[in-house]
ZALUMTOR-931316 format. One line per 10 residues: number of its first residue (from 1); their letters; for each residue x, y, z of N, C-alpha, C. Coordinates in pm, 1 decimal, always signed. Each point is the difference from the previous one (the first is absolute). Example, Ala and Ser with C-alpha at 12.3 -4.5 7.8 and 13.67 -1.06 7.14 Angstrom:
BEGIN
1) AS) +1319.0/-569.0/+780.0/-89.0/+119.0/+0.0/+90.0/+120.0/+0.0; -35.0/+105.0/-72.0/+82.0/+119.0/+6.0/-77.0/+109.0/+73.0
***
This chain:
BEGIN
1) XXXXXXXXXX) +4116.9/+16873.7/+8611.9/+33.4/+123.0/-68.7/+146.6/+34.6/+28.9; +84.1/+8.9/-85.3/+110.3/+35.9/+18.1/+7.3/+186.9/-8.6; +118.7/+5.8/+122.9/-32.8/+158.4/+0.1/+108.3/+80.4/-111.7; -100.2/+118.7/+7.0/+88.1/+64.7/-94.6/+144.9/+28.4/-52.6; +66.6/+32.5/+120.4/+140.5/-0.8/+11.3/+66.1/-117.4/-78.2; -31.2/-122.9/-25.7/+75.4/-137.9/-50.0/-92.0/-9.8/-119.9; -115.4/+101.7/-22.4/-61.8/-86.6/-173.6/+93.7/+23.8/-119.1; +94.0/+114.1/+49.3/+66.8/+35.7/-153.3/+119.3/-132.6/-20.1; +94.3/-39.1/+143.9/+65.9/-129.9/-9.1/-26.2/-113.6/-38.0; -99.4/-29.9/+40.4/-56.9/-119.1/-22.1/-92.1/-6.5/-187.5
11) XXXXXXXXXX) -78.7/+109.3/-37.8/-20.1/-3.7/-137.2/+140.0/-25.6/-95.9; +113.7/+47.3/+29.4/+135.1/+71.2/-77.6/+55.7/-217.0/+4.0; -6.8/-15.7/+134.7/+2.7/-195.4/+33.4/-62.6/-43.7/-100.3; -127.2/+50.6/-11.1/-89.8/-147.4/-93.9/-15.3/+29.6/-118.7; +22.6/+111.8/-56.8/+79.8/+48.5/-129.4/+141.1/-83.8/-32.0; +43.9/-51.5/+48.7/+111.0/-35.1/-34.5/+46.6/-112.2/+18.7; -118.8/-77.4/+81.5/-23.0/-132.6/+16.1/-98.5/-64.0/-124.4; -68.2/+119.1/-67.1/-92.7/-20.2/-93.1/+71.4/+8.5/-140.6; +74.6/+51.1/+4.7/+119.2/+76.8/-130.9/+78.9/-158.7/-3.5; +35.8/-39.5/+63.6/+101.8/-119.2/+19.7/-71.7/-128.6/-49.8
21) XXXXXXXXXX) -122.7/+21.6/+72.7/-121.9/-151.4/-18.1/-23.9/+16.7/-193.3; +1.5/+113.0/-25.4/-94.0/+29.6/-147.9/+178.9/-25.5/-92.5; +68.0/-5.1/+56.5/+157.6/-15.5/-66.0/+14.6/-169.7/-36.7; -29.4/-69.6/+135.2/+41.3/-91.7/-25.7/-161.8/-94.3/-62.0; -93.6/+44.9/+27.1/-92.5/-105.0/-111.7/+9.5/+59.3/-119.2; +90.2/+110.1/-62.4/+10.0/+9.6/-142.8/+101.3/-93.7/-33.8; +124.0/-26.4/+97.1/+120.1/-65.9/-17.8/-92.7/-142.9/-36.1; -95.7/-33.9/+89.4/-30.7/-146.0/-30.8/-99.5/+2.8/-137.7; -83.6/+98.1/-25.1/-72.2/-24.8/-142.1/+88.6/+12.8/-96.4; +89.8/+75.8/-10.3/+107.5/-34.2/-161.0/+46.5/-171.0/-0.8
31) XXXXXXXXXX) +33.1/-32.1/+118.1/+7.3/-107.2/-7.8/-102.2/-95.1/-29.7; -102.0/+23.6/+64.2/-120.6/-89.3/-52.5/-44.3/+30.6/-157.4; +28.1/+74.2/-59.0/-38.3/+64.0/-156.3/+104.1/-86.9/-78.2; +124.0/+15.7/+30.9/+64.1/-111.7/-53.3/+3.7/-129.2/-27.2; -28.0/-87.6/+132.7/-55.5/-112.9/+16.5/-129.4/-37.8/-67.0; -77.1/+63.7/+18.0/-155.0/+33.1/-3.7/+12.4/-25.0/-248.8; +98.6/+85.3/-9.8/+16.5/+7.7/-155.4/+73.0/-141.9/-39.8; +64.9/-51.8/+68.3/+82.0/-135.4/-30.9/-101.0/-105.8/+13.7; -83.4/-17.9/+89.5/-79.4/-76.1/+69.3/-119.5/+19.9/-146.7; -31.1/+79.5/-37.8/-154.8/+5.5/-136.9/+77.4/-45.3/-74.0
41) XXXXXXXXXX) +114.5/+43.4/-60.5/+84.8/-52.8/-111.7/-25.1/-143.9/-15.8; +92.0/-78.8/+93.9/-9.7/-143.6/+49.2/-132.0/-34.6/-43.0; -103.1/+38.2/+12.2/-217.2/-52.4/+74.4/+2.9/+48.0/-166.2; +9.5/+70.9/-88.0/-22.6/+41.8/-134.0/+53.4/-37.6/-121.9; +131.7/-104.8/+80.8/+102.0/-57.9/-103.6/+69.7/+26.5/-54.7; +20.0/+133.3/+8.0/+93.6/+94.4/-54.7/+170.3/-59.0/+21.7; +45.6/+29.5/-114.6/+177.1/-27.7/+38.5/+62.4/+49.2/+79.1; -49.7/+156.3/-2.8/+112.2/+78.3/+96.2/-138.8/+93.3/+60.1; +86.0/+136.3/-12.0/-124.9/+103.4/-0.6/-37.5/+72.6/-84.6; -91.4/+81.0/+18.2/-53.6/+101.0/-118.5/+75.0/+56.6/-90.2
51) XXXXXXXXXX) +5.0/+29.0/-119.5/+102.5/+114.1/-125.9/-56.1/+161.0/+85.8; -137.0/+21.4/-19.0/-18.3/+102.3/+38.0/-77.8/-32.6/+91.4; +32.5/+168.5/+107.7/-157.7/+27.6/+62.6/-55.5/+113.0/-45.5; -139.0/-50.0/+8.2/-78.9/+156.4/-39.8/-57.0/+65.7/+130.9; +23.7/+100.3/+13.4/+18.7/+119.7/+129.2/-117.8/+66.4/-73.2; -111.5/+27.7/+87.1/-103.7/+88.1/-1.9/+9.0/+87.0/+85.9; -36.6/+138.3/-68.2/-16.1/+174.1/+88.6/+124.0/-35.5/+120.0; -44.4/+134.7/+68.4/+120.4/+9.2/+124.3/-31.5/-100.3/+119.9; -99.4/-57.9/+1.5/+26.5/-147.4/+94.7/+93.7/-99.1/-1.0; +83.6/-1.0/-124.4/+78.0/-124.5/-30.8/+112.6/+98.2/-53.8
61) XXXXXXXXXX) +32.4/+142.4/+26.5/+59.8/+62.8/-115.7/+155.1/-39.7/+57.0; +20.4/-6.4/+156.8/+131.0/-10.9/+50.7/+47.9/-165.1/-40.4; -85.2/-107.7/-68.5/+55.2/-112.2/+35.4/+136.1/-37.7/-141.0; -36.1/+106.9/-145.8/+108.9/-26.4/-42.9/+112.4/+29.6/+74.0; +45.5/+139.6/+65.0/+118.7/+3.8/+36.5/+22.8/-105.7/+125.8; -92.6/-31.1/+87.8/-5.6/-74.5/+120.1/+99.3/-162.4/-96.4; -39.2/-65.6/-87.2/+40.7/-122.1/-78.5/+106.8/+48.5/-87.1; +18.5/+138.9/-45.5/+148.6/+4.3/-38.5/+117.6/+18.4/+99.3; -4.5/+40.6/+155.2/+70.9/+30.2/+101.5/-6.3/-97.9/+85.1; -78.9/-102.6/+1.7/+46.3/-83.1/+126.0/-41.7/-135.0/-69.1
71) XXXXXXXXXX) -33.2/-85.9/-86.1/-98.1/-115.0/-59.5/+146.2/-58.4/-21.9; +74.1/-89.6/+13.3/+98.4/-104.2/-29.9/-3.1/-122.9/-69.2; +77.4/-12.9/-16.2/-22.5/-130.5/-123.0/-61.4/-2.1/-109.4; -107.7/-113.0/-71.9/-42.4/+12.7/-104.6/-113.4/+157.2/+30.6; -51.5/-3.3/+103.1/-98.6/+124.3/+2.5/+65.0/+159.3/-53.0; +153.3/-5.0/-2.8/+58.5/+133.9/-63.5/-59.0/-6.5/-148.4; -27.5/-92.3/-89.1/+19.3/-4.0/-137.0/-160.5/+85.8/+19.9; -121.3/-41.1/+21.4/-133.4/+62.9/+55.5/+16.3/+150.2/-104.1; -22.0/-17.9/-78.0/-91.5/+211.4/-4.9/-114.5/+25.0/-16.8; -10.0/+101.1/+40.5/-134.7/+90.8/-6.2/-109.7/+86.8/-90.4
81) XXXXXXXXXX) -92.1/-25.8/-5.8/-77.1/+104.6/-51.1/-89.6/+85.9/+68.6; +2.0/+104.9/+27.7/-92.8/+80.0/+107.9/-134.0/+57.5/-121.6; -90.7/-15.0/+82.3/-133.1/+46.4/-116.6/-35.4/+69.6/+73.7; -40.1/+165.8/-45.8/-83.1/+109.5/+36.9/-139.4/-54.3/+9.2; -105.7/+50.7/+77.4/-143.4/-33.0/-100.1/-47.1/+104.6/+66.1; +65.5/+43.5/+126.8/-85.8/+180.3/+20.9/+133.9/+36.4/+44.9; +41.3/+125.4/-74.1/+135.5/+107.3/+82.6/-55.9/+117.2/+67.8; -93.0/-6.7/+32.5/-71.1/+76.1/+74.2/+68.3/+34.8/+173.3; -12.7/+94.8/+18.9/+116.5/+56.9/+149.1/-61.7/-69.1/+95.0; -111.8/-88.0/-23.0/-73.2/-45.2/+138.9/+9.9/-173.6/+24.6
91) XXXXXXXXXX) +49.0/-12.3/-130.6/+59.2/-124.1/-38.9/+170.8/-50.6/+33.1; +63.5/+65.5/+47.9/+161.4/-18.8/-36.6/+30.5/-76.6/+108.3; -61.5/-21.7/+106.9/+48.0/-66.9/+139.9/+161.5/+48.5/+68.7; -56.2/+121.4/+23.7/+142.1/+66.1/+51.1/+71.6/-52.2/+159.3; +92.9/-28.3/+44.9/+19.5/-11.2/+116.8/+99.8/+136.0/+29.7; -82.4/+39.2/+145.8/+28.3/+134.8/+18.7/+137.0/-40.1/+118.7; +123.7/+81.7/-3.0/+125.9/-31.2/+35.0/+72.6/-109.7/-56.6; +136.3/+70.2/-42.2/+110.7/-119.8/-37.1/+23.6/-120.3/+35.7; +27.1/+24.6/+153.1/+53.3/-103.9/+74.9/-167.8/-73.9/+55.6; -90.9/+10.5/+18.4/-96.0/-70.7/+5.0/-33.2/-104.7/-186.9
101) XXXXXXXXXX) +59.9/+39.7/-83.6/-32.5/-45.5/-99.9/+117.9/-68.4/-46.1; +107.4/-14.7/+74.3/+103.9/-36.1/+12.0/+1.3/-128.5/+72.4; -70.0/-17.4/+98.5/-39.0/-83.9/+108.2/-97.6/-99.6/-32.3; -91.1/+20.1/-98.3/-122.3/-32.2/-74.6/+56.7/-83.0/-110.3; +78.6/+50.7/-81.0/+67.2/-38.4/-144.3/+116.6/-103.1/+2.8; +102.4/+10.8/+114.6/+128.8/-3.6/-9.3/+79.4/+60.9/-124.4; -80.0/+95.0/-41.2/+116.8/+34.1/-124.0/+63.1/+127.1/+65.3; +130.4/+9.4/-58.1/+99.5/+128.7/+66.2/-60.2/+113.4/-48.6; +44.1/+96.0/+113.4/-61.3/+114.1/+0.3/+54.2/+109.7/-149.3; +106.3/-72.2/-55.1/+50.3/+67.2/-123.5/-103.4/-13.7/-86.8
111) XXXXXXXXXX) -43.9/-146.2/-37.7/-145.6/-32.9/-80.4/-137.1/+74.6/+7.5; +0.8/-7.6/+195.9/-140.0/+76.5/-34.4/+16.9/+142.1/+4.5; +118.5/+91.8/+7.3/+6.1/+127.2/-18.0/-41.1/+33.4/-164.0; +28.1/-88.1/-108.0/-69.5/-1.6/-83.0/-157.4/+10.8/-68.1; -37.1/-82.4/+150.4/-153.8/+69.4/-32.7/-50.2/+102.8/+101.3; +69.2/+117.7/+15.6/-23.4/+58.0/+99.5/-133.7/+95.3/-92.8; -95.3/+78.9/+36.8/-136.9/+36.1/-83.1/+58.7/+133.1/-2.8; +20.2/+56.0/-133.8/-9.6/+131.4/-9.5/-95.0/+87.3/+37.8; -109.8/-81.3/+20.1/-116.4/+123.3/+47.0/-7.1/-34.6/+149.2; +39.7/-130.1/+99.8/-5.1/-4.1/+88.1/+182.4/-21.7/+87.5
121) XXXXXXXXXX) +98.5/+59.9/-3.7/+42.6/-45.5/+53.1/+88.2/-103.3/+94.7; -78.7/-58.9/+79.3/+3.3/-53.0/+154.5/-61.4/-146.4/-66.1; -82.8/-9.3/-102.8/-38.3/-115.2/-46.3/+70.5/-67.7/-113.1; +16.9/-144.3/+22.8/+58.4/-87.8/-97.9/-108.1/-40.3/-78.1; +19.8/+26.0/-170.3/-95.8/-36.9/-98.4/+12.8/-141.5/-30.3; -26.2/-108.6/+23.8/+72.8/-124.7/-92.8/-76.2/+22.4/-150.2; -80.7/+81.0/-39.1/-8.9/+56.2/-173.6/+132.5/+60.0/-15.6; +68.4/+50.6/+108.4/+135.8/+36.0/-90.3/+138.8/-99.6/+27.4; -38.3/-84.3/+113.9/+148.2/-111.5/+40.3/-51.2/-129.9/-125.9; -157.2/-83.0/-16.1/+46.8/-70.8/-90.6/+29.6/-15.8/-120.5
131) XXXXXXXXXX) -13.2/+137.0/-104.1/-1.8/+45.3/-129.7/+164.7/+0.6/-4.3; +59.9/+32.9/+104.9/+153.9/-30.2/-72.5/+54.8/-159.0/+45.8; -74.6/-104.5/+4.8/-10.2/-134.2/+14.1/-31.9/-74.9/-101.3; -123.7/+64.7/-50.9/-49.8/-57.7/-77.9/-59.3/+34.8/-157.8; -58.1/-64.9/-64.3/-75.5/+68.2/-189.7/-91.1/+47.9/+97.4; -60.2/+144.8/-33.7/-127.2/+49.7/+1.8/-107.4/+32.5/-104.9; -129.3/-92.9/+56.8/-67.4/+78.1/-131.7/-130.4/+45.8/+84.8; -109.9/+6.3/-83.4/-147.2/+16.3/+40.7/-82.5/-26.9/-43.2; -91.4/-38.5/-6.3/-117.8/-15.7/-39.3/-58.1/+23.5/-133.8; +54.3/+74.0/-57.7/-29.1/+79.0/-163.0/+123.4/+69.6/-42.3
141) XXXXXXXXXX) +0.8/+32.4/-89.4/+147.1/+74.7/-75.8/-38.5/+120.4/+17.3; -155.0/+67.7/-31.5/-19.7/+140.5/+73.8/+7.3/+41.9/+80.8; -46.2/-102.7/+148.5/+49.8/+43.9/+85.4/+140.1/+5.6/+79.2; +105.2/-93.0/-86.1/+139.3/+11.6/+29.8/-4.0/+176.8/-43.1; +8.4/+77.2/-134.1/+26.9/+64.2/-57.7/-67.4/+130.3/+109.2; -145.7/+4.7/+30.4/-40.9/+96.8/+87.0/+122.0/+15.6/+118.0; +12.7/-158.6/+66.9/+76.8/+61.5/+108.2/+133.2/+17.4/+6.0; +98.8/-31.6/-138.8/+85.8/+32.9/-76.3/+65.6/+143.5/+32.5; -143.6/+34.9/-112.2/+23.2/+153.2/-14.9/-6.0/+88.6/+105.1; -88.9/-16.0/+96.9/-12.3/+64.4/+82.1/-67.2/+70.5/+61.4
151) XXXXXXXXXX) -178.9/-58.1/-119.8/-105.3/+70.9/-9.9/-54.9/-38.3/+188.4; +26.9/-76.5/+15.1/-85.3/-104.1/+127.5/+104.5/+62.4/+86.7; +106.3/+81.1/+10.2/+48.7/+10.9/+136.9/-67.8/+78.0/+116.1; -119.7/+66.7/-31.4/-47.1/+56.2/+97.7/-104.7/-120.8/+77.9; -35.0/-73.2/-56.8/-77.4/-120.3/+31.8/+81.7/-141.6/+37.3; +151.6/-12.9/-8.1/+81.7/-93.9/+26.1/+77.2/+21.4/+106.9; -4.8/+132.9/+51.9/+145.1/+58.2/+90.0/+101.9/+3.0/-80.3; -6.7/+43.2/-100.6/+154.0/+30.4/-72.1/+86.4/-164.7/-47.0; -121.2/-103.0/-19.2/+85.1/-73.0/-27.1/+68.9/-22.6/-138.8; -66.6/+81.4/-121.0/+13.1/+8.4/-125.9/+185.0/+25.5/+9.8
161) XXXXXXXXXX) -59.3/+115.6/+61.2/+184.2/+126.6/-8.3/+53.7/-92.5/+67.6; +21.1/-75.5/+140.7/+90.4/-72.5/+93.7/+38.5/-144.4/-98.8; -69.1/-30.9/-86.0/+57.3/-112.3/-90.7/+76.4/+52.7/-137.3; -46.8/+152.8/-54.5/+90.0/+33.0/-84.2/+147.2/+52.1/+71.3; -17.4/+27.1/+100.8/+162.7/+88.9/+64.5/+75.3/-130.1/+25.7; -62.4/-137.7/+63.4/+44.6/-122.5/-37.7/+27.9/-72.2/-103.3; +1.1/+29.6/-92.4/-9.0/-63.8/-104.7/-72.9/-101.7/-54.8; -103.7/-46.3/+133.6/-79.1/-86.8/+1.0/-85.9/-11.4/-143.3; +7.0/-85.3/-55.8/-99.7/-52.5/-149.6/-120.2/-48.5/+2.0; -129.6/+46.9/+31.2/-98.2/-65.9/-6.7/-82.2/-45.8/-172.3
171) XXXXXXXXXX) -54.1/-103.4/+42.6/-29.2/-54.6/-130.2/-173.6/-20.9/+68.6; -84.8/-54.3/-127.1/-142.3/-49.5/+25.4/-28.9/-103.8/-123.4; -57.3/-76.9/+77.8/-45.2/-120.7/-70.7/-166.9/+34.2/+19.9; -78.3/-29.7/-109.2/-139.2/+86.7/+37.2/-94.2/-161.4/+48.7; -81.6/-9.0/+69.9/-48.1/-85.8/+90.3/-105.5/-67.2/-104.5; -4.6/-119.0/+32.6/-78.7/-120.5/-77.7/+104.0/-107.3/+15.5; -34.2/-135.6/-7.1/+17.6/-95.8/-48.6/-105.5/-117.9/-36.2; +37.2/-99.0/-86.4/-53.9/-71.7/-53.3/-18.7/-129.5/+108.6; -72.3/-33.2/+81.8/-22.7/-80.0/+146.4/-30.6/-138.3/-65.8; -51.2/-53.4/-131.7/+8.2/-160.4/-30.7/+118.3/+15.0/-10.6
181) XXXXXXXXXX) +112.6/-10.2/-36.8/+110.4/-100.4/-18.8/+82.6/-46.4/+116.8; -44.4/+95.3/+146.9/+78.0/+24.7/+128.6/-145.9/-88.9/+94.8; -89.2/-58.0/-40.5/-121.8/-0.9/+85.4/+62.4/-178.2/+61.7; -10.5/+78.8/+136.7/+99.6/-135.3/+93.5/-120.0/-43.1/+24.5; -91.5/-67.8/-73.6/-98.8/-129.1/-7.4/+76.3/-122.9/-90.4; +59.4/+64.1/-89.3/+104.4/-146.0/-105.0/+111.6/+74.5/+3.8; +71.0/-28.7/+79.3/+168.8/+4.3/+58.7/+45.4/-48.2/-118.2; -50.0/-160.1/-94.1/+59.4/-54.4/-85.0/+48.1/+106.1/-151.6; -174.3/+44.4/+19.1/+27.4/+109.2/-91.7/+124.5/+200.0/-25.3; -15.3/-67.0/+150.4/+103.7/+132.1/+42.9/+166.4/-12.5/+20.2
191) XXXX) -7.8/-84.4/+25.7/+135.6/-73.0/+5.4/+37.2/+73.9/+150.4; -41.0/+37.4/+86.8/+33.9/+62.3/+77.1/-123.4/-69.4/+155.9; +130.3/-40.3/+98.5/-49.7/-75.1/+103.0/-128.0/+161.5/+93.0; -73.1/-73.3/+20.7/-89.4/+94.3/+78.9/-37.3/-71.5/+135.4
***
């Protein structure tokens, strides 16, 4: 049992031994994401890399700007599409403090002051850092237009209004596709390696 007098030193120590450890295995996964994307390319036959990526909800929302700010070489040409499919406030994957999301991202703190949450503050939205990265749409053209307008901001956290004061453009493509012509059982027929 460590006594009282030294728990506040020693917590304030492993805070900051822990802050440092969580710094540098992010330093090594960007790197492995890179590699990791060159390496499928190669195994898939691909020439180079992807035209686009498609970015789903706020789990993936930071990786357009993450590949427009640090991705080199052929990976700069790379853009994005971010797809809504819930804008729902419980959905956005906020990281709460700058500089912890700073540390997380490597993107500069100028970028993510951009998604700082009008309704929260202290939290970084990546619903609002990758929409100025990338095309946004959603799921349906009505529901671009609901959360457009602004009907859904009490149910979004204000993300309707935080993309119009941005200028942010959301669009909707309404959901279906046609699954024989893409069905990776005849690749031959698809023209596309699976």
């Amino acid at each position: 049992q460590i006594p009282h007098r030294h728990r506040r030193g020693l917590e304030g120590e492993v805070e900051d031994r822990l802050v440092r450890r969580v710094d540098l295995l992010v330093r090594r996964r960007r790197g492995h994401v890179r590699r990791e994307l060159a390496r499928r390319a190669r195994w898939l036959g691909w020439p180079g890399p992807p035209a686009i990526l498609h970015c789903h909800d706020g789990h993936a929302a930071f990786l357009p700007a993450i590949l427009r700010s640090q991705a080199r070489g052929p990976l700069r040409r790379i853009r994005a599409l971010l797809t809504l499919h819930n804008a729902g406030a419980g959905y956005h994957q906020e990281i709460y403090g700058l500089q912890f999301a700073h540390q997380l991202t490597g993107l500069s703190l100028r970028v993510l002051e951009q998604g700082l949450s009008p309704e929260n503050p202290e939290a970084v939205d990546p619903l609002l850092v990758g929409p100025r990265f990338a095309t946004v749409n959603t799921v349906s053209e009505r529901y671009a237009e609901e959360i457009s307008s602004g009907a859904l901001d009490g149910l979004t956290g204000g993300l309707g209004r935080a993309f119009r004061e941005a200028g942010i453009r959301l669009g909707g493509i309404t959901n279906g596709i046609d699954p024989g012509p893409y069905d990776p059982r005849f690749p031959a027929q698809t023209g596309l390696a699976f």
